[in-house]
C-alpha positions in Angstrom: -13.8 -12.5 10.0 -10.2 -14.1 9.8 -7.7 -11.4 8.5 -5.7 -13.1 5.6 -1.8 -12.2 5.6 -0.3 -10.0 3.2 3.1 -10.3 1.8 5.9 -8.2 -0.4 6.8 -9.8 -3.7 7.9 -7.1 -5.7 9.7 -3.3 -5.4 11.1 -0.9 -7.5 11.9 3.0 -7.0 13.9 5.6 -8.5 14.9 8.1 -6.4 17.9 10.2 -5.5 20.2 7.6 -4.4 19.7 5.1 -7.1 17.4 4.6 -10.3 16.3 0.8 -9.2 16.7 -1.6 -6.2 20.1 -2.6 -5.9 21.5 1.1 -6.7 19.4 2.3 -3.6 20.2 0.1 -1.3 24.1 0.1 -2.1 24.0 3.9 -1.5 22.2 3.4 1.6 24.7 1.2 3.1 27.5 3.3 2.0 25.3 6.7 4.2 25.8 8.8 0.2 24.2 12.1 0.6 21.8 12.7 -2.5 22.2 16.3 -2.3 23.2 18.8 -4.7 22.4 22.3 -6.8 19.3 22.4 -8.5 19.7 21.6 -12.4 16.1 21.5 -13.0 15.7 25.5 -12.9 18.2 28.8 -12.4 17.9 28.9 -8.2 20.2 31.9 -8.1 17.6 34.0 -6.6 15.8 31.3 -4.3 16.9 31.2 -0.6 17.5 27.6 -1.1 19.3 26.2 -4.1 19.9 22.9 -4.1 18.3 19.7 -3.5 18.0 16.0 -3.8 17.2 15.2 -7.5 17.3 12.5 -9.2 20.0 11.4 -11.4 20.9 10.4 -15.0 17.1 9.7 -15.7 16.2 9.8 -19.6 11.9 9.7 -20.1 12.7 8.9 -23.8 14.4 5.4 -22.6 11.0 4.1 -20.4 8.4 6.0 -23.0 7.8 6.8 -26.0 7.7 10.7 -27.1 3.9 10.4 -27.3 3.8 9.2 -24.3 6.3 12.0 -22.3 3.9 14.6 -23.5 1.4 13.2 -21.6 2.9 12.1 -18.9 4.4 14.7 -15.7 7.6 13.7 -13.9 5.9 12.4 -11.3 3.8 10.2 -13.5 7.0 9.1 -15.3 8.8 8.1 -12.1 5.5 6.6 -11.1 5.3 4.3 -14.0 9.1 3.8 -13.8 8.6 2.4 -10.3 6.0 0.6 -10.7 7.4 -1.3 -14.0 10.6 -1.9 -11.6 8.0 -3.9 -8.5 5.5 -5.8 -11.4 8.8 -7.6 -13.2 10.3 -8.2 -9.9 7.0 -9.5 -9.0 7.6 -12.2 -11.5 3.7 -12.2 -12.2 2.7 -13.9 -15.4 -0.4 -11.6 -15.7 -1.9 -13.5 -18.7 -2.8 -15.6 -15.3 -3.8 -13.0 -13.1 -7.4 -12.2 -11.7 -7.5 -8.9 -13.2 -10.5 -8.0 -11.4 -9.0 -8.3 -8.5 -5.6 -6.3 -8.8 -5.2 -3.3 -8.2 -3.4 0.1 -7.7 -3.5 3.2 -4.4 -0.7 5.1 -5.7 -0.3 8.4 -3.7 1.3 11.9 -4.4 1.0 14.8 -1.7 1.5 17.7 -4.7 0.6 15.6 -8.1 1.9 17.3 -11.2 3.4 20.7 -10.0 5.5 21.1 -13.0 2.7 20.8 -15.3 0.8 23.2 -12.9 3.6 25.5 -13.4 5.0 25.2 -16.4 1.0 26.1 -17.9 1.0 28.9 -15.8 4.1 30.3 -17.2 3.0 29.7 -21.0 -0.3 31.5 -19.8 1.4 34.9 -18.2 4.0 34.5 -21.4 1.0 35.0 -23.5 -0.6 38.4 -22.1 -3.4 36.6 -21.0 -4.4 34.4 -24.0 -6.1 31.5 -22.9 -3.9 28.5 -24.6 -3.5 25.6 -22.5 -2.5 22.2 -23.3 -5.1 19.4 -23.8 -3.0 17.0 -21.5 -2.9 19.9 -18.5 -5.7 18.8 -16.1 -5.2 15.2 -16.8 -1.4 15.4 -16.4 -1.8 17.7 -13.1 -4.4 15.6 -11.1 -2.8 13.7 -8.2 -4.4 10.3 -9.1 -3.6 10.2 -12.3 -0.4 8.2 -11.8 -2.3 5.5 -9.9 -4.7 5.8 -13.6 -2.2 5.1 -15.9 -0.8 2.2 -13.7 -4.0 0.4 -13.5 -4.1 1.4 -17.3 -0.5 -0.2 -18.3 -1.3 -3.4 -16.6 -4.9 -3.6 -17.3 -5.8 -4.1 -13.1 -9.7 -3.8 -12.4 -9.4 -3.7 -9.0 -10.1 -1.1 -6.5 -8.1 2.3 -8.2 -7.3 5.1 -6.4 -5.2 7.8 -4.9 -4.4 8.8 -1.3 -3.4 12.8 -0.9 -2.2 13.4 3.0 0.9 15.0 2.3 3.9 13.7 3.8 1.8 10.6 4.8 -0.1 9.8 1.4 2.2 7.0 0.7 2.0 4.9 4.1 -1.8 5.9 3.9 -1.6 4.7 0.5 0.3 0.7 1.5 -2.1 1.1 4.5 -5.0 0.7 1.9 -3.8 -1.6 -0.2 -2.9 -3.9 3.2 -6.5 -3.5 4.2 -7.7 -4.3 0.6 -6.1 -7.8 0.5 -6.5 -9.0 3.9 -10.8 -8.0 4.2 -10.5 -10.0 0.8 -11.4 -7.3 -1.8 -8.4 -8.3 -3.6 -5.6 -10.5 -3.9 -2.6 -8.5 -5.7 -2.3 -4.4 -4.7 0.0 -2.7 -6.5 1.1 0.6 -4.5 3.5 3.1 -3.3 4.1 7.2 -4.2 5.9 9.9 -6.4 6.5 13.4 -6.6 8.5 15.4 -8.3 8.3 19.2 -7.0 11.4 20.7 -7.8 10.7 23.3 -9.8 10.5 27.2 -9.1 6.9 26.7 -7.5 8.0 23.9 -5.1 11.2 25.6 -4.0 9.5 28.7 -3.8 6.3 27.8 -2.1 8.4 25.9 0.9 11.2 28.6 1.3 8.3 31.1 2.1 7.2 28.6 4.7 10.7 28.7 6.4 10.7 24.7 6.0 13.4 24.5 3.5 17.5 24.8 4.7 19.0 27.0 3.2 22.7 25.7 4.2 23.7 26.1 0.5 27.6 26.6 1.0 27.4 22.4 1.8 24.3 21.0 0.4 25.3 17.2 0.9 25.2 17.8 5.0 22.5 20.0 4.7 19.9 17.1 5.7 20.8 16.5 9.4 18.2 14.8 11.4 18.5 15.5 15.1 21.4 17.8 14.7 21.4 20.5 17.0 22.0 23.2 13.8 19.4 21.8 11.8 17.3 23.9 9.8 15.2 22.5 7.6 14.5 19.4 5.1 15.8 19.4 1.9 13.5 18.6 -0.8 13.6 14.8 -2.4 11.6 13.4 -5.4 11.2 10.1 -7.0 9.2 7.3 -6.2 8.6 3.9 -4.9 6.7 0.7 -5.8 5.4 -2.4 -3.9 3.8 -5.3 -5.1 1.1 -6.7 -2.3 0.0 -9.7 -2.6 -2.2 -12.4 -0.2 0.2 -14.7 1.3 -1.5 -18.0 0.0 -2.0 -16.2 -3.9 2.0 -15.5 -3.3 3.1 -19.2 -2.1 0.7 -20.7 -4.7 2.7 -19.4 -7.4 6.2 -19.5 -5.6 6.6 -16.4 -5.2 9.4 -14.8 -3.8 8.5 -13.2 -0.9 10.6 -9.8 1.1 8.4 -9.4 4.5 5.1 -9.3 5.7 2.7 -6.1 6.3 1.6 -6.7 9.5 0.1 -3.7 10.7 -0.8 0.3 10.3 -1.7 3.1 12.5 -3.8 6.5 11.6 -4.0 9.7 13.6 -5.0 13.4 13.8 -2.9 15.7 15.4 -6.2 18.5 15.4 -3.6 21.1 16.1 -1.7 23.2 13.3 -1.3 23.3 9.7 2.3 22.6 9.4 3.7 22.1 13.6 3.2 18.7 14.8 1.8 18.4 18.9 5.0 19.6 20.8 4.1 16.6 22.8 4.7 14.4 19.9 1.1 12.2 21.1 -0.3 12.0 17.5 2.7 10.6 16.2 2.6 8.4 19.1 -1.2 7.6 18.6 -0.3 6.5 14.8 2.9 3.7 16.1 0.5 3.0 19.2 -2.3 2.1 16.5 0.2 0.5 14.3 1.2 -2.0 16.9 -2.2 -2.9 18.2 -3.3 -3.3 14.5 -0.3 -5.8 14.1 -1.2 -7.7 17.5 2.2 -6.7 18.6 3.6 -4.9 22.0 5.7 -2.4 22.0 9.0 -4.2 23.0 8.4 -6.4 19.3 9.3 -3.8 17.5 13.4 -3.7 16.6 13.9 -0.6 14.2 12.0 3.0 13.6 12.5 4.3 10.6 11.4 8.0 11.5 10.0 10.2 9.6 13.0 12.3 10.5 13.0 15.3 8.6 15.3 18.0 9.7 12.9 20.5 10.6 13.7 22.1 14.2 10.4 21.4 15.4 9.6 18.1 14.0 12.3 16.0 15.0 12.1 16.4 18.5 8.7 15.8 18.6 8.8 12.8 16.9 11.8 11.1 19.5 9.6 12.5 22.3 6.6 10.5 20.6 8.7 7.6 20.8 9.7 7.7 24.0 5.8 8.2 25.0 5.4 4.9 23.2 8.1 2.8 23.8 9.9 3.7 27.1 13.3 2.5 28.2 12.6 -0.1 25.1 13.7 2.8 23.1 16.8 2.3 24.3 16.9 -1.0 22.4 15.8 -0.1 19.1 17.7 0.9 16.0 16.4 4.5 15.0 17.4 6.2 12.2 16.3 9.1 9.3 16.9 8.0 5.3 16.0 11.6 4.6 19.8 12.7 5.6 20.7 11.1 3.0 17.2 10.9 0.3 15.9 14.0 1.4 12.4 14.5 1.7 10.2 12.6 -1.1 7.0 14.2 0.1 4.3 11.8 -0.8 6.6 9.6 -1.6 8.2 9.2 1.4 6.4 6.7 3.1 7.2 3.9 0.2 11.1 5.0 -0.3 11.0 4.7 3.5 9.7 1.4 3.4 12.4 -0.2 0.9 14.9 1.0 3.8 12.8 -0.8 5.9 12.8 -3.8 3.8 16.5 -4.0 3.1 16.7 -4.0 7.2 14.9 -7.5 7.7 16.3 -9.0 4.3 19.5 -7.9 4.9 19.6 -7.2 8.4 21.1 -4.2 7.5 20.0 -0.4 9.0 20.9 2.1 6.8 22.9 5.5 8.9 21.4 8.4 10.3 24.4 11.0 8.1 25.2 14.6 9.2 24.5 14.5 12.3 27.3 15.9 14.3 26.1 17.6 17.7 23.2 16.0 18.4 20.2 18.0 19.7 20.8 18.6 23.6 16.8 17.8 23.6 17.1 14.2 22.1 18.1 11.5 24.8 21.7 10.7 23.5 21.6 6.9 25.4 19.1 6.5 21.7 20.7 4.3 19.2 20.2 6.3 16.5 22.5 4.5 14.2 25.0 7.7 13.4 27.8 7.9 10.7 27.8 4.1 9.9 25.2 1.0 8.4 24.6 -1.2 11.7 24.3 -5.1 11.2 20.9 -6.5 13.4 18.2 -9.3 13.1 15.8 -7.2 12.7 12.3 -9.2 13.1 9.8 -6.4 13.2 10.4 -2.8 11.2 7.8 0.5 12.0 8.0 3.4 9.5 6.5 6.6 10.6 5.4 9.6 7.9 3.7 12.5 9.2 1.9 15.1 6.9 1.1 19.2 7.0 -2.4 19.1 8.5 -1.9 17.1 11.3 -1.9 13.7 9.0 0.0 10.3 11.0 0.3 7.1 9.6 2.7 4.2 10.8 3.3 0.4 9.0 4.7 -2.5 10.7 6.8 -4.9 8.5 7.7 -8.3 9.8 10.7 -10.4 8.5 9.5 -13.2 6.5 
């Protein structure tokens, strides 16, 4: 069958650099570190205490109280997202196929606070079973793709994707596939999370995958820095409006970039190390450029998924390398979580606006904090340090990589 083409026409996000678009992308430019002490809970006693939170966000000014009780954080920034991609969309969706809209919204934790926060009101009761109505529904990990699908009233294919660090580019790679096998026309998607709360912190400093640099928390976030040591933990969300190319022109849409192409592996190896080797990452961007009919020396920019974690970032270069020999050379790389930090299941879509403000504004966004670079990373790599580099960028890959051995890659083309 012939694959139709599948276009960007509307994104939103709040996350730690911004609470829309344009507040993103300016801090991007500018290489602000999002990084701070926690305000959500008293860290004193947690090995790391800080983190990349989101600022100046209000739920009473996007819902009503009703609504916030119902709602988790990672719901709210969900919804807030989302609400951000369908205005910019500029959909009139009194004239929308309803039936075939819909929403793959992902989340690699779901509604930890509410998790949490219930557990806490249990203990606080000796044991007395008194749990909130709205726990389970407010907790599951779909339920922001739910109340999505519910606000706007799409009847199309409704789900969530859970992979961890990868659930959002598995969650665009769905939507992508939805629209161009012609099970839909419009696909709203993207991710949240909002884990930054005792649990979170907790459950990832007793993992060793946290940094704990808390004396300078705004260069704690150093991808391919030598004295790295660890990510630092992001939240927020991002939303992108899908929609088949001809559906989009018809309308006059106003279109960022093309998806062109995603890539899915296993690494089969350990629950949190990636393959030393880096092959499953390579597997995934391998995948992602076949899918997309491309070759290797298409692609101009990586954004990688670039965490900060001794092991992982090394693995991922060498990955590239594997993929992309002395092309490499050629590319813009770079890591948005030195200055985001680490969105989780969110990552993948944040990731992708980065991407997106690359081949619309042929900007790519620094790699910040990275001062001695890893004696294990190739330093010939253009991995756009310190400062924003100007480029034409044509074609854009974005990698995420989850615990589990999860891989996904997307390929967006400039329109």
């Amino acid at each position: 069958m012939e694959l139709r083409r599948v276009v960007v026409t509307g994104i939103g996000t709040i996350n730690p650099l911004g609470n829309n678009v344009g507040e993103f992308f300016e801090n991007l430019e500018k290489g602000v570190s999002g990084a701070g002490p926690i305000t959500r809970f008293d860290a004193t006693n947690f090995k790391t205490q800080f983190a990349c939170e989101v600022k100046n966000f209000k739920p009473e000014e996007h819902f009503d109280r009703k609504e916030v009780k119902k709602y988790d954080l990672f719901t709210q920034y969900a919804l807030v997202a989302a609400a951000q991609a369908v205005a910019d969309s500029g959909f009139d969706l009194e004239k929308l196929d309803l039936d075939r809209a819909g929403v793959i919204w992902a989340s690699g934790i779901g509604g930890l606070i509410t998790f949490h926060q219930e557990s806490m009101d249990y203990s606080a009761h000796q044991g007395t079973p008194r749990y909130n109505p709205f726990f389970i529904p407010k907790m599951i990990a779909d339920i922001a793709a739910g109340h999505i699908s519910m606000k706007y009233g799409f009847r199309g294919p409704n789900y969530a994707t859970v992979s961890a660090c990868a659930s959002s580019n598995h969650a665009l790679i769905a939507s992508f596939d939805q629209i161009r096998y012609g099970k839909a026309d419009v696909m709203l998607t993207g991710g949240s999370e909002a884990a930054i709360i005792d649990a979170g912190i907790g459950g990832f400093n007793a993992m060793q995958a946290l940094s704990t640099r808390n004396d300078d928390p705004a260069t704690a976030s150093r991808p391919f820095d030598v004295g790295r040591d660890g990510f630092v933990m992001g939240e927020g969300a991002a939303a992108l409006m899908l929609e088949e190319y001809e559906h989009a022109v018809a309308r006059g849409a106003k279109i960022y970039c093309e998806v062109v192409g995603g890539g899915m592996s296993a690494d089969a190896y350990h629950l949190t190390a990636p393959l030393p080797d880096g092959s499953g990452a390579g597997k995934a961007m391998m995948h992602a450029i076949e899918d997309a009919g491309l070759k290797p020396e298409d692609i101009d920019y990586i954004n990688t998924h670039g965490t900060s974690t001794p092991v992982g970032d090394v693995a991922e270069i060498t990955g590239i390398m594997s993929v992309f020999g002395d092309h490499a050379y050629n590319m813009n790389i770079n890591s948005t979580k030195s200055m985001t930090g680490h969105l989780l299941g969110a990552a993948g879509a944040v990731e992708s606006l980065a991407c997106i403000m690359a081949l619309t504004k042929g900007i790519i966004a620094p790699t910040i904090n990275c001062k001695e670079l890893d004696p294990k990373i190739d330093p010939k790599l253009n991995l756009t340090l310190d400062k924003p580099q100007k480029r034409d960028v044509k074609y854009a890959l974005s990698n995420t990589f989850g615990f589990g051995g999860h891989n996904s890659s997307v390929i967006l083309k400039k329109y």
